[in-house]
Phi, psi and omega in degrees: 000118175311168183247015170267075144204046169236159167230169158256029192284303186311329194264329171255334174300298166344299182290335182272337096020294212272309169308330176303317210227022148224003196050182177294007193219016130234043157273122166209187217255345149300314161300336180267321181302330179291318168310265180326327170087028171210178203278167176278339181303299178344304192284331188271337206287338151280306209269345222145221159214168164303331153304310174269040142265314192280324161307319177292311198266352168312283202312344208267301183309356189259351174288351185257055160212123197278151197245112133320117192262134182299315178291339167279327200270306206102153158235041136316303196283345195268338202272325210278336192273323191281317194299319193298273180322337191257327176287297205298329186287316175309295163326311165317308215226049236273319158342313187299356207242319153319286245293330193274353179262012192198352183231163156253072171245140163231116138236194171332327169273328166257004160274333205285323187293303171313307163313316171294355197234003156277314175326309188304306175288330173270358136282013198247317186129349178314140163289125164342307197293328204260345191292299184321321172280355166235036180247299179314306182326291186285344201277322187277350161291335188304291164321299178291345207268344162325338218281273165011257169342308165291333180279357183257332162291325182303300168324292166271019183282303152017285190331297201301308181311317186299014165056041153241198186262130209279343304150326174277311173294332182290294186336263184341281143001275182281346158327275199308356166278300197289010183273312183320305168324282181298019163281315192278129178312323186282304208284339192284294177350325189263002223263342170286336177292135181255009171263339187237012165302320204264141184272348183262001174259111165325155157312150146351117167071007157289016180276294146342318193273320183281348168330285178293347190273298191317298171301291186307333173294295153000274197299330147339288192279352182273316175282343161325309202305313186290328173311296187312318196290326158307000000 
């Protein structure tokens, strides 16, 4: 693709393509250029650089988790639809979870989350401070509970590139986890569980279970705030 009839909405919709099914470390700009059907010069020359392609397309993924309106929902029902999307957008797009560990990027998409997601909590009744500690709160449960997931893709593309067979060595793996396991009394209890085989997946609803812990401590502390205030 030539590189006047290239944009860089195409050029980042790409990368982000790319970024899914190869992570950060098989984006480069030749690889994107292949995609694309043009030169790499072609690529930097909208974007850049490659740090600022990965900004772009940061910024661009955090616009696919939709602003809850407070006034119809509440904002109980509004923190629980922003924290979901947010979980679904990590999972969706499990690069991100390098990114925040390897890049410095804020922009525009990730203010917008941020800011809506202070609204929500100082509509709740939350103090400026406390809104902030409970943004920060649900965002790094968010995070962490992607992290599994982002680390078992990472895993196998690694595998896959070092040219074995990748499905075998995770087999081969977790054979030697569950032997480990099965030293201990609780986990051998669980070795049965088909909900807990896979080591790189939180249980079945934990996302959802540590969600409502979360909230519900929240709301705990908002009716303490109203006792003392009485």
């Amino acid at each position: 693709m030539p590189r006047d009839t290239l944009t860089r909405e195409q050029i980042v919709k790409t990368a982000i393509g790319l970024l899914d099914t190869e992570g950060l470390e098989g984006l480069s700009m030749r690889a994107l250029g292949q995609r694309l059907g043009s030169a790499a010069t072609a690529v930097y020359w909208h974007v850049g650089s490659k740090d600022n392609l990965i900004a772009l397309a940061v910024d661009q993924v955090w616009h696919e988790i939709e602003l809850p309106g407070l006034a119809a929902s509440g904002w109980r029902a509004a923190a629980t639809a922003m924290a979901t999307g947010l979980h679904m957008m990590l999972t969706r797009h499990p690069w991100m979870v390098q990114a925040f560990g390897s890049q410095v990027v804020y922009g525009p998409g990730k203010a917008r989350q941020d800011d809506h997601s202070l609204a929500i909590y100082e509509a709740a009744g939350l103090t400026s401070a406390q809104a902030s500690q409970a943004a920060a709160t649900v965002f790094t449960f968010a995070l962490g509970n992607a992290l599994g997931l982002a680390a078992e893709a990472s895993l196998i593309r690694k595998l896959s590139h070092d040219g074995g067979d990748a499905e075998e060595l995770i087999r081969e793996h977790m054979a030697k986890a569950t032997e480990i396991a099965a030293q201990f009394p609780r986990l051998r209890a669980r070795l049965g569980d088909a909900s807990a085989a896979d080591s790189a997946a939180a249980p079945e609803g934990s996302f959802e279970f540590g969600l409502r812990a979360i909230l519900d401590g929240l709301e705990a502390q908002l009716a303490a705030q109203g006792r003392r205030d009485q």
